[in-house]
C-alpha positions as CSV (number, residue, x, y, z in Angstrom):
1,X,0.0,0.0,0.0
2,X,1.1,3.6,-0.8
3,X,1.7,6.6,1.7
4,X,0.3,9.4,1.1
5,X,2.4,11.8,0.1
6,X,0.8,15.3,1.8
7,X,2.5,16.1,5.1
8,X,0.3,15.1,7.3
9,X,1.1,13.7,11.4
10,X,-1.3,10.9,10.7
11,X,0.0,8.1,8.7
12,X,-2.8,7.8,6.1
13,X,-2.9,5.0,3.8
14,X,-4.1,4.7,0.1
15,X,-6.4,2.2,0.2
16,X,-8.2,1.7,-2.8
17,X,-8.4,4.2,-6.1
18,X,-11.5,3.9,-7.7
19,X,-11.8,5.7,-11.4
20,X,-13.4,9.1,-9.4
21,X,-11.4,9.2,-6.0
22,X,-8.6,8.2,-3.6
23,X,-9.8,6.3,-0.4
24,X,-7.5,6.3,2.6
25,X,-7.6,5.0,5.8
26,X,-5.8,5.9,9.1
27,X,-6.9,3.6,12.1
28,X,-10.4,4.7,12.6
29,X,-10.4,7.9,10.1
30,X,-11.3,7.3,6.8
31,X,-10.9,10.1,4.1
32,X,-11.7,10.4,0.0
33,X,-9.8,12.5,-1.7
34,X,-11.6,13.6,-5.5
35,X,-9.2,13.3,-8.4
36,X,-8.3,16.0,-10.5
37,X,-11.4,17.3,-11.7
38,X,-14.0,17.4,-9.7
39,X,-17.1,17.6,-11.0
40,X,-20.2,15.9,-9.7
41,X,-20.1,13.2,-13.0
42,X,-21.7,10.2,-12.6
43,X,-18.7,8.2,-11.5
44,X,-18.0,10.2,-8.8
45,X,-21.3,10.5,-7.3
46,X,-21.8,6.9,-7.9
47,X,-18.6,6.5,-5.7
48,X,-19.2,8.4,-3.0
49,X,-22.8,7.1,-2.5
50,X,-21.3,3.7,-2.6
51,X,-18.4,4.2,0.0
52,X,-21.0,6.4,2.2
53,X,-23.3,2.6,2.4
54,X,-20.1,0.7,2.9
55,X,-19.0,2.9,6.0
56,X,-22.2,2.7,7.4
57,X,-22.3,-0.4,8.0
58,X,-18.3,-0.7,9.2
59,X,-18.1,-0.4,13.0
60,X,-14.1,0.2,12.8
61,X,-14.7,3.8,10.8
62,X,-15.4,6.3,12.9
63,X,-14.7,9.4,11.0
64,X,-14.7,10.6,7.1
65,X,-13.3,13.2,5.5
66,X,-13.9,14.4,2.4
67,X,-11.3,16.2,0.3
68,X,-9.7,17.2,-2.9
69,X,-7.0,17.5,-5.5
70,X,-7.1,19.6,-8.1
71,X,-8.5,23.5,-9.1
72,X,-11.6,22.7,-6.9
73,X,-13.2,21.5,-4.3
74,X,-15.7,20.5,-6.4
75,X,-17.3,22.6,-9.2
76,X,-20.7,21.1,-8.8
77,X,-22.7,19.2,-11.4
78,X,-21.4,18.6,-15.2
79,X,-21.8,21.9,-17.5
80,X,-20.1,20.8,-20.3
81,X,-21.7,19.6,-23.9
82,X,-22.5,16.2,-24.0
83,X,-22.4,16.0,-19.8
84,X,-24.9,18.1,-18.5
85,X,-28.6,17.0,-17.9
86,X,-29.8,20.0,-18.5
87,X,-32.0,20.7,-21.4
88,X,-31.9,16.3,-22.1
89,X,-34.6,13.7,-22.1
90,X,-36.7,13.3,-19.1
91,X,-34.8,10.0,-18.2
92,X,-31.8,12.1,-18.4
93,X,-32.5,14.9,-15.8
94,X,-34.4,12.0,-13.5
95,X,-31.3,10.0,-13.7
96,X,-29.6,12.7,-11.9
97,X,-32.2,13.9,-9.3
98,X,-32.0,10.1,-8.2
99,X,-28.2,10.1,-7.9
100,X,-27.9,13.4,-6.2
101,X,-30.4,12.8,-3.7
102,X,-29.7,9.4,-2.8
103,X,-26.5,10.6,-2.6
104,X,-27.2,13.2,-0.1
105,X,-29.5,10.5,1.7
106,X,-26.6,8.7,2.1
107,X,-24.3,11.0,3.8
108,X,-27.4,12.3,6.1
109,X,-27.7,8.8,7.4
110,X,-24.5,8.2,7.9
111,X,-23.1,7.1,11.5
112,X,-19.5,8.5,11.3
113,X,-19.0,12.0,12.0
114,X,-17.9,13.6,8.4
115,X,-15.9,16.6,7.8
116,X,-14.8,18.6,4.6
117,X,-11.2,19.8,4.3
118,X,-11.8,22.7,1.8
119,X,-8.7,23.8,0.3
120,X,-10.1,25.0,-3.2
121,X,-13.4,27.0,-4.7
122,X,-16.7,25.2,-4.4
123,X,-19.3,25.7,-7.1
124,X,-23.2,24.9,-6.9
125,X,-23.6,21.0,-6.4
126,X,-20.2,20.8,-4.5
127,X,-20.8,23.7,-1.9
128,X,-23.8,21.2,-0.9
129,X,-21.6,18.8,-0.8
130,X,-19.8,20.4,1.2
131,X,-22.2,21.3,3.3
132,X,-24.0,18.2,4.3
133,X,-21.0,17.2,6.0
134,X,-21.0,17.6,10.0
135,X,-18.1,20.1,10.1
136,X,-15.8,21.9,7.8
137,X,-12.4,22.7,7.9
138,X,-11.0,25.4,5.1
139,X,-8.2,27.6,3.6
140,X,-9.3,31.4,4.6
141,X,-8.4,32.1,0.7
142,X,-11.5,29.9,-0.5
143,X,-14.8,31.2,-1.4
144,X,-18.0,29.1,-2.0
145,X,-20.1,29.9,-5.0
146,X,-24.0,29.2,-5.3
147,X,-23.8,29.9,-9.2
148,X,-26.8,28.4,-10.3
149,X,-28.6,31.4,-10.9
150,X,-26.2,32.9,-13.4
151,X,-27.3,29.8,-15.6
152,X,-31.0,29.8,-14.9
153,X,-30.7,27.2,-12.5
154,X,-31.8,26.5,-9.2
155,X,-30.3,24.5,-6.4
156,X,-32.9,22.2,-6.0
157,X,-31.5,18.8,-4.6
158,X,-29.1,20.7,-2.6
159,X,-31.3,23.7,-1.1
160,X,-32.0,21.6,2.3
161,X,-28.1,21.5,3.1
162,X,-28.1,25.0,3.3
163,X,-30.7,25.5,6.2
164,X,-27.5,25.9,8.3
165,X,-27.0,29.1,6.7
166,X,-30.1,30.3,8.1
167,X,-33.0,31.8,5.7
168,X,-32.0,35.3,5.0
169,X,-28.4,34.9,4.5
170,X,-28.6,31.8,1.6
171,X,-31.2,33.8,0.1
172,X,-29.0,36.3,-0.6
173,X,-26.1,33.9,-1.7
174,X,-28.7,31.8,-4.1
175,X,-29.6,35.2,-5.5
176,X,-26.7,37.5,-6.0
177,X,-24.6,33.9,-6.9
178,X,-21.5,35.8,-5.5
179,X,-18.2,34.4,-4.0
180,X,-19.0,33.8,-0.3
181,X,-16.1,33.9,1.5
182,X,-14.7,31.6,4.8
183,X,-14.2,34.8,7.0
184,X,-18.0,35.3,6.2
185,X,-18.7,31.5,6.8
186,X,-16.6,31.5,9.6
187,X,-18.6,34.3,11.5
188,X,-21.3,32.4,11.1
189,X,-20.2,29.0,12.7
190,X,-20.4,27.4,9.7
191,X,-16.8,26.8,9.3
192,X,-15.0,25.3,12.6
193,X,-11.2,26.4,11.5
194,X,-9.7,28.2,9.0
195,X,-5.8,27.8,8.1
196,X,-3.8,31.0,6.1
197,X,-1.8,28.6,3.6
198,X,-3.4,25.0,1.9
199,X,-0.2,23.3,3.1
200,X,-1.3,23.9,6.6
201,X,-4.7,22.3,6.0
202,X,-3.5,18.4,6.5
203,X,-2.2,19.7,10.0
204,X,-5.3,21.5,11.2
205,X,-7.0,18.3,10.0
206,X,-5.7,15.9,12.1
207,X,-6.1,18.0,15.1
208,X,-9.5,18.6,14.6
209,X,-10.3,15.1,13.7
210,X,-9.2,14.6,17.3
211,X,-11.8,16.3,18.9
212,X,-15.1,14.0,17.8
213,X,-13.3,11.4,19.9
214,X,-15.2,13.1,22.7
215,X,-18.3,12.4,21.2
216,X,-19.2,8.6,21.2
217,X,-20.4,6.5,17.7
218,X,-23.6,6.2,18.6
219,X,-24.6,9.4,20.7
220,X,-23.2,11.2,17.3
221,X,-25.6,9.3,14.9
222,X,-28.6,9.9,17.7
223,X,-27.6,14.2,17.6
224,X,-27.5,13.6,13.3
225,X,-31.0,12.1,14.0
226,X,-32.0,15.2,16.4
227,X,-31.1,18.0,14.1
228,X,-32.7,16.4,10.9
229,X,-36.1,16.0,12.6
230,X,-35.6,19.2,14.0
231,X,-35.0,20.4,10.2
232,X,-37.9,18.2,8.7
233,X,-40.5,17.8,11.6
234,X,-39.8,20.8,13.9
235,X,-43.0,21.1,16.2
236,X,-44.7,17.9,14.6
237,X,-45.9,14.4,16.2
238,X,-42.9,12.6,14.4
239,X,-40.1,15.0,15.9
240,X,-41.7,14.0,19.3
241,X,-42.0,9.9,18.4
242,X,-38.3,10.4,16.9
243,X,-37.2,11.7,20.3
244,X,-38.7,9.7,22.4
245,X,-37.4,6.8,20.1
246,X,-33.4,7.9,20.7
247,X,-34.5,8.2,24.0
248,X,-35.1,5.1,24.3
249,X,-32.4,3.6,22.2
250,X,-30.1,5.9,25.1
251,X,-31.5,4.3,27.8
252,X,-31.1,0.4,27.5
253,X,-28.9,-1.1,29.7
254,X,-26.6,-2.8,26.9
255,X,-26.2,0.8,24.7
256,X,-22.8,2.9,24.1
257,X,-24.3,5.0,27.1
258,X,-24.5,2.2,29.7
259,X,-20.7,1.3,28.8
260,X,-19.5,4.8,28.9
261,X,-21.3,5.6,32.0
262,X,-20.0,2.6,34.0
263,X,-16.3,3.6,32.7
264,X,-17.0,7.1,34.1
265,X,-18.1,5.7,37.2
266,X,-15.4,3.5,38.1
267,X,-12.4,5.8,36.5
268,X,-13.7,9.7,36.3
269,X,-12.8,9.5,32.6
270,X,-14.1,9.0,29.2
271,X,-14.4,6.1,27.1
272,X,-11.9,5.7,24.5
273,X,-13.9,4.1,21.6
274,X,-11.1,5.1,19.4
275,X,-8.8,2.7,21.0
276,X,-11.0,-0.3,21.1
277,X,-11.9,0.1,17.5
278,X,-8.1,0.3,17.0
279,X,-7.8,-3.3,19.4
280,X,-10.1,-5.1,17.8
281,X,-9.0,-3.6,14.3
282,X,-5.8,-5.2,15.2
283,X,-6.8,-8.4,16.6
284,X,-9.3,-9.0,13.7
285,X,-5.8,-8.5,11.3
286,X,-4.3,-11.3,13.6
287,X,-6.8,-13.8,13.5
288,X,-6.8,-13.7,10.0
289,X,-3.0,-14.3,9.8
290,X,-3.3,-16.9,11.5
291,X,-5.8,-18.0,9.7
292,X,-4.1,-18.0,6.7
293,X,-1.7,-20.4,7.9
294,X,-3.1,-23.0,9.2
């Protein structure tokens, strides 16, 4: 397997290189790098919906990130004659609305915490990208661009990731389509760090990946769970089932918070998930050595 090569603290590993992106590992962090390009073409989303159901159901991955190589971040979806959707048979443009929002489904419903490393611009489909992950981490020099309207577009299957700008302020960006920038983001708590240069960005990564380890696996996909209901259901009799469901799920006496409560208890301290996902990571790798040769 191959190193890879950005300077990074964290030994991350390639993986596997499907045509659209890199996929690399580092104990319980897992992170997708977009080749050069970067474009939401089929491939890629294909790709990244894929990897999103394989992680989910991966107990060992604890963490995402999604990043890039290239001019962009990602420059949204596929303008060019003979790849865009637009203005194509009705198969065509329903193709795509199933792609992107199953997609998108995906990475809502996924358990690991997920985080974008933005070191480039961001155009339409990529800024939602973007943004449906749970936090972002950026180069101050980046904008984000809703350009949609310039073309006579709207951001349909991405519109809901941007409730987290609040109301007034996307409906400004959908409308004027200009740059936004990550000072502007950042004021806004929408971006969680910003770094002055992109070769400091692999640094401020793996300190912030650092910090979920406070948060346990499950409690983070129950708080996904909150905020979506909260988005979807806010004041309605399923936001109040859907609570009452997590709390219940909280409560049982063989859940993440029994285990993490006794630990307290008996030690005043934490429960270090990320370490016994890296033990049993390891003694899975053993077994099957040994395995192989018998």
């Amino acid at each position: 397997m191959i190193k890879d090569p950005a300077r990074s603290e964290v030994s991350w590993t390639l993986m596997s290189e499907p045509e659209s992106v890199k996929t690399y590992r580092a104990n319980v962090n897992l992170k997708v790098r977009f080749k050069k390009g970067n474009g939401l073409t089929v491939p890629l989303i294909q790709d990244l919906t894929q990897l999103s159901h394989r992680a989910r159901d991966n107990s060992s991955i604890l963490r995402i990130v999604i990043s890039a190589e290239g001019r962009y971040f990602c420059a949204g979806m596929g303008l060019g004659e003979g790849t865009t959707p637009v203005a194509q048979t009705k198969e065509a443009s329903d193709g795509e609305y199933d792609r992107m929002t199953r997609h998108f489904e995906a990475t809502d419903n996924a358990r690991q915490v997920m985080v974008a490393a933005i070191n480039r611009p961001a155009f339409g489909g990529g800024v939602g990208l973007a943004f449906a992950c749970d936090g972002r981490i950026a180069v101050i020099s980046v904008t984000v661009t809703l350009s949609e309207a310039k073309l006579g577009l709207c951001p349909a299957t991405i519109a809901i990731h941007h409730q987290r700008w609040g109301l007034a302020f996307t409906q400004e960006a959908m409308l004027s389509a200009r740059p936004i920038t990550m000072p502007e983001l950042r004021s806004l708590g929408l971006v969680a760090k910003v770094v002055d240069e992109p070769t400091q960005l692999s640094a401020e990564l793996d300190q912030y990946l650092s910090q979920p380890k406070i948060a346990k696996p499950e409690a983070s996909g129950m708080w996904k769970q909150l905020i979506r209901w909260g988005w979807a259901h806010v004041g309605r009799d399923e936001q109040e089932k859907g609570v009452k469901q997590l709390y219940d799920k909280m409560m049982r006496s063989d859940g993440e918070a029994a285990i993490g409560l006794k630990v307290f208890q008996i030690t005043r301290e934490t429960l270090d998930l990320d370490g016994i996902s890296i033990a049993r990571m390891a003694a899975a790798s053993k077994w099957k050595l040994s395995v192989s040769w018998r």
